[in-house]
N, CA, C and O atoms as a DFTB+ gen file, in Angstrom:
616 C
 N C O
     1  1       4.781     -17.164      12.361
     2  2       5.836     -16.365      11.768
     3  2       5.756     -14.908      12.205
     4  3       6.836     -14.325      12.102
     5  1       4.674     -14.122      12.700
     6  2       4.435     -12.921      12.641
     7  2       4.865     -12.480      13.845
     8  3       5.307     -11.331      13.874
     9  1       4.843     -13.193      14.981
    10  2       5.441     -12.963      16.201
    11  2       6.903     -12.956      16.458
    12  3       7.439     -12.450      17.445
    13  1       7.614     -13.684      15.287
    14  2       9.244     -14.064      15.059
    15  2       9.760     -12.994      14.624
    16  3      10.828     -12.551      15.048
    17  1       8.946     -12.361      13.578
    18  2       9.617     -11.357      12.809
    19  2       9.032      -9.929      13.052
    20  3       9.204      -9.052      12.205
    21  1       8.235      -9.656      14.386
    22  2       7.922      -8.671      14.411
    23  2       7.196      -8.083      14.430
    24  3       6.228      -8.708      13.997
    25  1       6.727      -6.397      14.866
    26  2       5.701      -5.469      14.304
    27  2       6.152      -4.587      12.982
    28  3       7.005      -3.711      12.834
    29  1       5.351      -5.108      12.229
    30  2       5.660      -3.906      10.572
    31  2       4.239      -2.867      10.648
    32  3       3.105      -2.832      11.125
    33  1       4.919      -2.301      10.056
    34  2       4.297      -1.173       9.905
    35  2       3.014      -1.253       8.879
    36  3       3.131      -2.007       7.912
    37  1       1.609      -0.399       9.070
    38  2       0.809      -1.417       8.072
    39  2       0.713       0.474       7.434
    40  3       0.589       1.633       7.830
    41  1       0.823      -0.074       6.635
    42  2       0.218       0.944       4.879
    43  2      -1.145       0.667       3.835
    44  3      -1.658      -0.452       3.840
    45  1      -1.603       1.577       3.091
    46  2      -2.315       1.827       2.789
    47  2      -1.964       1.622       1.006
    48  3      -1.790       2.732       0.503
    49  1      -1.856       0.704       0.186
    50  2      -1.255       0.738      -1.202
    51  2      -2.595       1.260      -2.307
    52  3      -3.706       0.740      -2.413
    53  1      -2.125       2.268      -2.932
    54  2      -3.234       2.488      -4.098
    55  2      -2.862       2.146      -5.340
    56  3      -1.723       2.557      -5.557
    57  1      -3.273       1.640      -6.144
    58  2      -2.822       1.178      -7.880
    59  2      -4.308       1.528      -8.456
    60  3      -5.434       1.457      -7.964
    61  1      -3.808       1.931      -9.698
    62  2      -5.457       2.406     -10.785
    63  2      -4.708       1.297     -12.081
    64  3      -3.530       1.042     -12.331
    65  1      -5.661       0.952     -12.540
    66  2      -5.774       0.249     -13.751
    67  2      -6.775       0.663     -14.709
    68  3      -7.849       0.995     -14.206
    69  1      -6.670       0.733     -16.145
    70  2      -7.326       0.916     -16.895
    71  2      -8.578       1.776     -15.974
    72  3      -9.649       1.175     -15.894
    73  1      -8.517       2.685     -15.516
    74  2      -9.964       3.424     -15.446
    75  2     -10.133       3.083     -13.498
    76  3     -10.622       4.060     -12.930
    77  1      -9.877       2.178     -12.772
    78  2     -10.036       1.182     -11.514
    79  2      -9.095       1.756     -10.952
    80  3      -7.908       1.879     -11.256
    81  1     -10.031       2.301      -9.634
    82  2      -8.736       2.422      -8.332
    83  2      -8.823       1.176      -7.384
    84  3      -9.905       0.614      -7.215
    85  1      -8.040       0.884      -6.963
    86  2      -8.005      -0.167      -5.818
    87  2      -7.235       0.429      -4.360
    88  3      -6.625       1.480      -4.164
    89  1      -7.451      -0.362      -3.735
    90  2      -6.221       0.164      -2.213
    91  2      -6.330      -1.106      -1.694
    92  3      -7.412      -1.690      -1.738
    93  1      -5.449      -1.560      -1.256
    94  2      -4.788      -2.963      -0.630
    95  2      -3.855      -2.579       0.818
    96  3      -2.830      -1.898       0.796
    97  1      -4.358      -3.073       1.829
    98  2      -3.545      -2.932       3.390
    99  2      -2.804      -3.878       3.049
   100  3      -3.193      -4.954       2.595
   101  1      -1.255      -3.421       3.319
   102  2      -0.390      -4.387       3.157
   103  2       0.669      -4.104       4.467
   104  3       0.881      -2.898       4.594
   105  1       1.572      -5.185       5.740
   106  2       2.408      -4.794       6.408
   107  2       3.711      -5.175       5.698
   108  3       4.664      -4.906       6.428
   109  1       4.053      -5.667       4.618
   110  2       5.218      -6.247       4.140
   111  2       5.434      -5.352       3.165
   112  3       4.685      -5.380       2.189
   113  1       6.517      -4.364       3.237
   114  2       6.737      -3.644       2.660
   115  2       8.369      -2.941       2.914
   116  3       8.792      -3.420       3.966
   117  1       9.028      -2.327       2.523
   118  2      10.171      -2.063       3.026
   119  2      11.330      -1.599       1.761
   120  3      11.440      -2.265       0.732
   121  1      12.347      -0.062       2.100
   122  2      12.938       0.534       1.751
   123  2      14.010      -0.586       1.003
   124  3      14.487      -1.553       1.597
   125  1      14.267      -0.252      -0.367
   126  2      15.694      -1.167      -0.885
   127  2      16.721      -0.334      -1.218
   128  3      17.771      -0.965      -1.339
   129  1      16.832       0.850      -1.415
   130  2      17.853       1.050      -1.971
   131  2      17.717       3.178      -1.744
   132  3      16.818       3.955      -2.067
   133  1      18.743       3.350      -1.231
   134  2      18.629       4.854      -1.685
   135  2      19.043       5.408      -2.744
   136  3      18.370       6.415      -2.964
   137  1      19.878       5.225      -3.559
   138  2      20.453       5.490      -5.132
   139  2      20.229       4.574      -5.857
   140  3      20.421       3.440      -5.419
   141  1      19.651       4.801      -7.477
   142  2      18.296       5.234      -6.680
   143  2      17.316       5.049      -5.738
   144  3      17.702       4.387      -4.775
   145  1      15.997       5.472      -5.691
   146  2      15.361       5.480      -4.582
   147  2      14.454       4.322      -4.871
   148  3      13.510       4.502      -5.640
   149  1      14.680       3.017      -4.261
   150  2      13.775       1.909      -4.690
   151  2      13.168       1.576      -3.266
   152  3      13.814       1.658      -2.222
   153  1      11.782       1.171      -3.363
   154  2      10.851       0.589      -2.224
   155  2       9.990      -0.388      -2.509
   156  3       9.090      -0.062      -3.283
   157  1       9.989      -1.549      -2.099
   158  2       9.195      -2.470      -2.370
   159  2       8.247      -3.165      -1.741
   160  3       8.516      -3.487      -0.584
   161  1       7.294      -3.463      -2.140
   162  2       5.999      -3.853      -1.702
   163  2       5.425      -5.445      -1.871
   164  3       5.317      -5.900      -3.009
   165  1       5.056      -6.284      -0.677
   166  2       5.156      -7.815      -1.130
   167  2       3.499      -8.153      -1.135
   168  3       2.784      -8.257      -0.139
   169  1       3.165      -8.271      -2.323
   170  2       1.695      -8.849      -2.624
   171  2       1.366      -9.959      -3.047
   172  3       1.849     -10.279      -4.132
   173  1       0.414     -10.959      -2.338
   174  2      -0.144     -12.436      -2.616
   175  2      -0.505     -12.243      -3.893
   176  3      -1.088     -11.252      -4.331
   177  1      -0.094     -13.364      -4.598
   178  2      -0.492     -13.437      -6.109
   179  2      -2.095     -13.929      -6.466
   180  3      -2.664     -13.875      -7.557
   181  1      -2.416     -14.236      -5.656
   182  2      -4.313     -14.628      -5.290
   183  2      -5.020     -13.303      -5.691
   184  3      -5.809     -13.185      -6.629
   185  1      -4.534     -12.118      -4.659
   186  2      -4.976     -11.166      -4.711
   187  2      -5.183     -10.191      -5.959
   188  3      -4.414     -10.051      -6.910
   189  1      -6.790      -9.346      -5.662
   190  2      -6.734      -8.879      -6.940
   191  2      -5.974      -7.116      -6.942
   192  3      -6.210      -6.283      -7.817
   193  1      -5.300      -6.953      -6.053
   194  2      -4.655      -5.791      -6.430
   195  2      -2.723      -6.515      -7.434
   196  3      -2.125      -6.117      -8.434
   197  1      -2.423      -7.773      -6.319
   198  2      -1.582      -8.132      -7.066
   199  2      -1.316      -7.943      -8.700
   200  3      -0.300      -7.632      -9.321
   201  1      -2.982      -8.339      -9.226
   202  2      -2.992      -8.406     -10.925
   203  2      -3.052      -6.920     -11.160
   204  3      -2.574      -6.698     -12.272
   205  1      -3.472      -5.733     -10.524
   206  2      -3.846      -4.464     -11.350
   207  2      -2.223      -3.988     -10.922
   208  3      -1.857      -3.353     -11.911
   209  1      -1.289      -3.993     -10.103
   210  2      -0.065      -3.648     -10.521
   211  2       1.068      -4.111     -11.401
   212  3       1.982      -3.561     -12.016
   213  1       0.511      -5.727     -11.159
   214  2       1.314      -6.225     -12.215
   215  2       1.527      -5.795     -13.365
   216  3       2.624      -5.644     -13.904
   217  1      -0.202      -5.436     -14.071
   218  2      -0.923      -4.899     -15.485
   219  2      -0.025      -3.165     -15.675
   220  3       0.703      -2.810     -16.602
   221  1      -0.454      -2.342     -14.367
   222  2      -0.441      -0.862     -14.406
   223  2       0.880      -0.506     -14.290
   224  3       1.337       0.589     -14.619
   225  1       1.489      -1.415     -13.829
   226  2       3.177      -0.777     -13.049
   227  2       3.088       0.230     -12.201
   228  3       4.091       0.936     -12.093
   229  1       2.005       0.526     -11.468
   230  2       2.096       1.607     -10.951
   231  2       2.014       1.426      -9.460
   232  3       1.878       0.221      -9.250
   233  1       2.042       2.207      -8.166
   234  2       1.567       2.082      -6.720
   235  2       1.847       2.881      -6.336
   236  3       2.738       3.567      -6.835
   237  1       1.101       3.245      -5.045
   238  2       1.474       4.763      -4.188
   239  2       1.755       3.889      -2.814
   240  3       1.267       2.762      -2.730
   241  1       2.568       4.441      -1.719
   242  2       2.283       3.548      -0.620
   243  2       1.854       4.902       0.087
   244  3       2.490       5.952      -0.001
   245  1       0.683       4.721       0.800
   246  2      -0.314       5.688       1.695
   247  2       0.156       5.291       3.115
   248  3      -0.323       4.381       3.791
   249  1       1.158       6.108       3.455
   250  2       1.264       5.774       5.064
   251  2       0.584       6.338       6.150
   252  3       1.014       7.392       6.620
   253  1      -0.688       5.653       6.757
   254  2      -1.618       6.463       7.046
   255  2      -1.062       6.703       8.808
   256  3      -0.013       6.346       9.344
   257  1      -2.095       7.349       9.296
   258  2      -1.846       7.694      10.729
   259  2      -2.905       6.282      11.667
   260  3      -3.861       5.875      11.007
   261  1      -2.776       5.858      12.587
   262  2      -3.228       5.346      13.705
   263  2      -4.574       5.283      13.871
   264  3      -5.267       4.329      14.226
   265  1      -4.934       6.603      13.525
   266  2      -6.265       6.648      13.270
   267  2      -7.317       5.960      12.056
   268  3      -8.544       6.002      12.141
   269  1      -6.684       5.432      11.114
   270  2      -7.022       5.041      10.185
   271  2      -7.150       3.463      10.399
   272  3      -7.733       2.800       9.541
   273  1      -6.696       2.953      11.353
   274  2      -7.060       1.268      11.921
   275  2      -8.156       0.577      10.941
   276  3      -8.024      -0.278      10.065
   277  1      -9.399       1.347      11.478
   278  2     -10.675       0.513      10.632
   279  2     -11.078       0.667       9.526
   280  3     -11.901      -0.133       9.082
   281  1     -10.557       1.887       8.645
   282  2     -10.292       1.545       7.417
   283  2      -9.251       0.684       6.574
   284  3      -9.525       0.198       5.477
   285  1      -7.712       0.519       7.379
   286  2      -7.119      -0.383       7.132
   287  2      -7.659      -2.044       7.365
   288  3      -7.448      -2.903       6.509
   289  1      -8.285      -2.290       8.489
   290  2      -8.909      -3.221       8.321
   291  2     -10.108      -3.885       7.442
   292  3     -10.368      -5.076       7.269
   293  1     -10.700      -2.808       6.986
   294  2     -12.006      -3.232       6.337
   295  2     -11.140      -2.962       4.892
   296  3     -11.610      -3.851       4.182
   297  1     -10.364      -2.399       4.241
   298  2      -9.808      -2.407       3.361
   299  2      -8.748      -3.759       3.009
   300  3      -8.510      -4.153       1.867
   301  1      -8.154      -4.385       4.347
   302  2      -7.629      -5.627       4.245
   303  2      -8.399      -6.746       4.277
   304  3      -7.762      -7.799       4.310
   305  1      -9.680      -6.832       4.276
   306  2     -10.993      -8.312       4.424
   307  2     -11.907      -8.089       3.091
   308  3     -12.563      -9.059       2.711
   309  1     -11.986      -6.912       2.384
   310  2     -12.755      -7.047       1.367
   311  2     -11.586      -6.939       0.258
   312  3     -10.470      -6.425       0.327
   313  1     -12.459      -7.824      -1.120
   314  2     -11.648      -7.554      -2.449
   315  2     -12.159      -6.351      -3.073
   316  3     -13.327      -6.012      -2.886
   317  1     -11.495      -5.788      -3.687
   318  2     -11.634      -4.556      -4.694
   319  2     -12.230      -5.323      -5.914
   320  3     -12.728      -4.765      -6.891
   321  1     -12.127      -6.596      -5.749
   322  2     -13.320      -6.777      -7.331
   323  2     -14.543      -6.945      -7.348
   324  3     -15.224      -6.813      -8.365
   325  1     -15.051      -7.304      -6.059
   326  2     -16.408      -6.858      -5.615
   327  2     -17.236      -5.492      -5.174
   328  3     -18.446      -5.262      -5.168
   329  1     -16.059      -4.655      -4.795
   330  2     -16.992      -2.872      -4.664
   331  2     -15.805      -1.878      -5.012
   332  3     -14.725      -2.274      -5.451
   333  1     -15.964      -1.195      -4.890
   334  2     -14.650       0.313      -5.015
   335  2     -14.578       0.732      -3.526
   336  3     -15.409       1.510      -3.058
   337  1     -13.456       0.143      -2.701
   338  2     -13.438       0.527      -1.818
   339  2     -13.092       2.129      -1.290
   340  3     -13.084       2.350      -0.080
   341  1     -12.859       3.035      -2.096
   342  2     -13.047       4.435      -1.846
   343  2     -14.459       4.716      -1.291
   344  3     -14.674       5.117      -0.147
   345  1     -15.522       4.430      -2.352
   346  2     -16.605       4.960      -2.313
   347  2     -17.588       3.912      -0.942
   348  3     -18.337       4.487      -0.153
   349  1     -17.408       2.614      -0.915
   350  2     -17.888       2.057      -0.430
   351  2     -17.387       2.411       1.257
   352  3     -18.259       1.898       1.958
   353  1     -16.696       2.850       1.846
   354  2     -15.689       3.194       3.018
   355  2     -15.653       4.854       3.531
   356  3     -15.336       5.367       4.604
   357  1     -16.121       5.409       2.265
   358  2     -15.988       6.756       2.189
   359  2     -14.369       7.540       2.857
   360  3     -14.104       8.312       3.778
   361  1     -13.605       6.838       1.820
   362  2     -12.429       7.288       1.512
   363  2     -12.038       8.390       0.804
   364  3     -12.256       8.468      -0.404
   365  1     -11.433       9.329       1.478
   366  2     -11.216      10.920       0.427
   367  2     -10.152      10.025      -0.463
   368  3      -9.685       8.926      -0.162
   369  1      -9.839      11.025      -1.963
   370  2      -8.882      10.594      -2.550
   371  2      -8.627      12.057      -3.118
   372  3      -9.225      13.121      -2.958
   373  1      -7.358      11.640      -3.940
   374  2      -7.189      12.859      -4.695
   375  2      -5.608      12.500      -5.519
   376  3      -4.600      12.253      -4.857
   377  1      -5.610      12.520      -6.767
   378  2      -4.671      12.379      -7.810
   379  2      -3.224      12.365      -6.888
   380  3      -2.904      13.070      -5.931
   381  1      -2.594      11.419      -7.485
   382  2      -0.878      11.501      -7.364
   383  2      -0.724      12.349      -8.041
   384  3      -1.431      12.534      -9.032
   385  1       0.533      13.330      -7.593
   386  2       0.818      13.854      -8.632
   387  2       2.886      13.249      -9.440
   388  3       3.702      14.011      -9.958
   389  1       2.967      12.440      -9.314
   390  2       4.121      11.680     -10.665
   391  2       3.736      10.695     -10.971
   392  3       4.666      10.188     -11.599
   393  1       2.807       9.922     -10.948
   394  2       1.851       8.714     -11.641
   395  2       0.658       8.787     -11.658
   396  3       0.172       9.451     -10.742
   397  1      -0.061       8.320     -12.414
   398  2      -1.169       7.944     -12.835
   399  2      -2.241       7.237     -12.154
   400  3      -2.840       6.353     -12.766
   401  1      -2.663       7.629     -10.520
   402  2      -2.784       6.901      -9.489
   403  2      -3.329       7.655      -8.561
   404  3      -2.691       8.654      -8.227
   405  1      -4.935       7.322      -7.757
   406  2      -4.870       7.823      -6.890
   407  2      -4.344       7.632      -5.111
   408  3      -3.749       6.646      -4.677
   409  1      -4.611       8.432      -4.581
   410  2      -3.612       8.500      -3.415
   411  2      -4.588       9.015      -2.279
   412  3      -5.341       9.969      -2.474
   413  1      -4.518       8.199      -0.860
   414  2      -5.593       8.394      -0.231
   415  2      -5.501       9.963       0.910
   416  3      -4.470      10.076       1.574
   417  1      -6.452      10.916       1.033
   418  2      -6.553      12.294       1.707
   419  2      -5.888      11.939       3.123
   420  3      -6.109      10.983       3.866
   421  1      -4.858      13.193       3.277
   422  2      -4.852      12.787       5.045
   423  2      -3.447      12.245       5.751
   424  3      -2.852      12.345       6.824
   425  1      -3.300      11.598       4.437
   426  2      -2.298      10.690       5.127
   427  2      -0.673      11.161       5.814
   428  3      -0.281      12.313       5.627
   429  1       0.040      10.335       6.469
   430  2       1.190      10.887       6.695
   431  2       2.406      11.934       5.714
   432  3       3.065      12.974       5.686
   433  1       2.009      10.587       4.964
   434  2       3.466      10.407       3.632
   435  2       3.217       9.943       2.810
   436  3       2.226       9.347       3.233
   437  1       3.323       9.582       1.509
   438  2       3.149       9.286       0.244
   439  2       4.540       8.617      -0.477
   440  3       5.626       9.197      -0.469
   441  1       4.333       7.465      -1.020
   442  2       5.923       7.026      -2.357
   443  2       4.948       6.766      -3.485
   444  3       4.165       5.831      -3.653
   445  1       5.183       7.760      -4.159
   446  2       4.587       7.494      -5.856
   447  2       5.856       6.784      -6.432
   448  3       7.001       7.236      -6.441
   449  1       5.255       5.132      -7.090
   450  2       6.107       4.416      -7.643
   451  2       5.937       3.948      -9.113
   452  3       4.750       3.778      -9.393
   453  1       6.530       3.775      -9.810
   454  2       6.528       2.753     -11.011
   455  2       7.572       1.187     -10.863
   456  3       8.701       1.031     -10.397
   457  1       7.190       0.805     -11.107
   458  2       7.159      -0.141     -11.200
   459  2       8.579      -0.825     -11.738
   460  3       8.324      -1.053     -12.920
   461  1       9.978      -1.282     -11.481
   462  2      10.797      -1.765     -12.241
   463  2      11.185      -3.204     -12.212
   464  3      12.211      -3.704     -12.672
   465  1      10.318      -3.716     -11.671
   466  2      10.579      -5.551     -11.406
   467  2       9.670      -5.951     -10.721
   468  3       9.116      -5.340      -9.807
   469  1       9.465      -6.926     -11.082
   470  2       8.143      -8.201     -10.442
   471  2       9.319      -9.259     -10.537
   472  3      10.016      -9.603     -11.491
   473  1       9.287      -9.712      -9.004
   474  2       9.895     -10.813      -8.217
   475  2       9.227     -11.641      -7.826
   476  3       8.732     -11.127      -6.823
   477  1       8.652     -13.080      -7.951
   478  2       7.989     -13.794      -7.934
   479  2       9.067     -14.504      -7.015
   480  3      10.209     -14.857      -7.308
   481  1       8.096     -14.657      -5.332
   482  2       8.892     -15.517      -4.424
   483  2       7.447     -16.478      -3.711
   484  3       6.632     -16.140      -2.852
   485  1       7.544     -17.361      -4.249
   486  2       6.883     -18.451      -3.458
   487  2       5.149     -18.235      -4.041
   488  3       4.713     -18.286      -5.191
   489  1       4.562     -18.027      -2.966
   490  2       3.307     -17.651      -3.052
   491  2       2.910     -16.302      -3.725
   492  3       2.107     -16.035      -4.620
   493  1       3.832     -15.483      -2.913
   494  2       3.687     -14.000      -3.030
   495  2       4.733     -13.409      -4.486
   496  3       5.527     -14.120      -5.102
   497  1       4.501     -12.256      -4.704
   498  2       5.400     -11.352      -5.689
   499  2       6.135      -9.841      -4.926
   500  3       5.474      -9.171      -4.132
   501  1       7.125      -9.585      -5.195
   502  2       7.877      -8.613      -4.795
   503  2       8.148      -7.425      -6.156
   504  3       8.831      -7.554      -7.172
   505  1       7.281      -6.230      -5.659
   506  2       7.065      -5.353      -6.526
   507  2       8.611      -4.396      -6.003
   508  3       8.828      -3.854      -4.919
   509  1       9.229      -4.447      -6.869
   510  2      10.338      -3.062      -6.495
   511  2       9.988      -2.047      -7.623
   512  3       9.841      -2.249      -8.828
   513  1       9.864      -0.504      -6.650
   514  2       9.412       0.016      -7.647
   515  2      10.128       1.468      -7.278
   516  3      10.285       1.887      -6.132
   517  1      10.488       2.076      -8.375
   518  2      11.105       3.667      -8.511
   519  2      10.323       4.640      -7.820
   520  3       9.383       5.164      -8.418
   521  1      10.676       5.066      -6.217
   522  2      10.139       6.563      -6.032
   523  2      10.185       7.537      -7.026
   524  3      11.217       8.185      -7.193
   525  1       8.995       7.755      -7.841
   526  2       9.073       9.048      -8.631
   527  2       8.852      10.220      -7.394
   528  3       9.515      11.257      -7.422
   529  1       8.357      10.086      -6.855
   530  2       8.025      11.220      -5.899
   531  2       7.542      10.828      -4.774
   532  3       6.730       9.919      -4.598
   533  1       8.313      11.894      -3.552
   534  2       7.989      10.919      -1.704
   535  2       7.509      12.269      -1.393
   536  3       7.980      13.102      -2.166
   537  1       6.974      12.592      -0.790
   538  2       5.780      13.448      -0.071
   539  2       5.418      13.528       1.836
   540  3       4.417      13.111       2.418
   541  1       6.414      14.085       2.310
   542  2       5.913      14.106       3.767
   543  2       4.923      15.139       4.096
   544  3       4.907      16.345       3.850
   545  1       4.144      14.410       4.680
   546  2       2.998      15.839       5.130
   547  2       3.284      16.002       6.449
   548  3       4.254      16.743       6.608
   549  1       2.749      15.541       7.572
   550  2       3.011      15.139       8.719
   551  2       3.521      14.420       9.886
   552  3       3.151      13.265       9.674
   553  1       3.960      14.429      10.653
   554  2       3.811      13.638      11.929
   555  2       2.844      13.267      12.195
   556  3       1.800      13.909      12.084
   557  1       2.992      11.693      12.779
   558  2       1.397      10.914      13.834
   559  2       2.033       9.934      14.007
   560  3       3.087       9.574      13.482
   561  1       1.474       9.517      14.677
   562  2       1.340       8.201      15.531
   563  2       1.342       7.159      14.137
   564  3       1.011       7.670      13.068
   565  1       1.639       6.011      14.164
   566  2       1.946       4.565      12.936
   567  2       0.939       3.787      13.475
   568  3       0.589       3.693      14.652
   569  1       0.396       3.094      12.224
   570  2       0.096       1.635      13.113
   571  2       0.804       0.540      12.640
   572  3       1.634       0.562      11.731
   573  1       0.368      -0.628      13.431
   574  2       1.601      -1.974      13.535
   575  2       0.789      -3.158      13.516
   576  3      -0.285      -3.274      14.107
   577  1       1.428      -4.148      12.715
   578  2       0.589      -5.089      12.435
   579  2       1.511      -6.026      13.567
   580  3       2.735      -5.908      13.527
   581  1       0.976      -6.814      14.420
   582  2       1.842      -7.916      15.386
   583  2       1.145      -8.550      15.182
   584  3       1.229      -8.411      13.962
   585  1       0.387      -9.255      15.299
   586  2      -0.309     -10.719      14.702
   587  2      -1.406     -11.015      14.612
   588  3      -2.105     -10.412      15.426
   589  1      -2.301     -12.162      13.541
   590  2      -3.351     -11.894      13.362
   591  2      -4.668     -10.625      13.330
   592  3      -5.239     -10.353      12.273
   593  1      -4.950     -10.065      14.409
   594  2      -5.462      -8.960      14.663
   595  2      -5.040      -8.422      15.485
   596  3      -5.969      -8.229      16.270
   597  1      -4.494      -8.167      15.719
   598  2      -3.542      -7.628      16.800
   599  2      -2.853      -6.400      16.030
   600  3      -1.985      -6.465      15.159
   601  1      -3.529      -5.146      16.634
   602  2      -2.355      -3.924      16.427
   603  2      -1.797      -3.148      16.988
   604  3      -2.564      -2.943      17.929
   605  1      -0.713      -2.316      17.167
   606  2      -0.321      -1.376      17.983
   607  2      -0.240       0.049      17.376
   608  3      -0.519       0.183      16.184
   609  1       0.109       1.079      18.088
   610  2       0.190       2.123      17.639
   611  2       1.606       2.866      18.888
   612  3       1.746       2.920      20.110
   613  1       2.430       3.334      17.617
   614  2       3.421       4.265      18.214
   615  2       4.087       5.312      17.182
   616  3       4.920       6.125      17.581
């Protein structure tokens, strides 16, 4: 399927729960609506970030730069219920500021979201959630998920 439909863009998702930060690499993700400003994010229901947004309503999407590859990767093969991948990765962080959430140092761009629907499609769930606040910092280079391990950068 991943070769049919493409290179997506891979992101960096943060959600806090009760006290718990998590970050989840996700490439399925994508703009819904500009009035308002809705963006949604597609997470395996297996997964344990799936349950802390479900719980929190909350997510940031961390659009990181190119450079960030092997933390996106080692952040996409381990679970967050076995270590804190901030600390374990040595990930800067530092508070959202319109949710309750941290948000990873560095990055391109930022969508601080809440949460207004859980869409349950198949396996996976479809989080659509309210830009409270979008944040451009910079220009860089993207990275791209094309298949299995396979990434690009442009």
């Amino acid at each position: 399927m991943s070769e049919l439909t493409g290179a997506r863009q891979v992101v960096l998702v943060t959600t806090r729960y009760e006290g718990k930060d998590n970050i989840i690499t996700l490439a399925w993700h994508t703009p819904l609506s500009f009035e308002p400003f809705l963006y949604g994010i597609v997470i395996g229901k297996e997964r344990y970030s799936y349950a802390l947004v479900s719980k929190s309503k909350i997510f940031c999407v961390n659009f990181i730069p190119a450079e960030m590859k092997e933390i996106a990767i080692k952040c996409g093969t381990v679970s967050g219920r076995d270590i804190d991948k901030f600390t374990a990765f040595g990930i800067e962080k530092e508070e959202c500021k319109a949710i309750d959430c941290a948000r990873i140092k560095n990055c391109l761009g930022y969508l601080e979201c809440k949460v207004i629907k859980e869409v349950e499609v198949g396996d996976h769930a479809i989080f659509v959630g309210n830009v409270e606040r979008e944040e451009y910092i910079k220009d860089g280079k993207r990275l791209y998920h094309i298949t299995n391990s396979l990434f690009k950068s442009f």
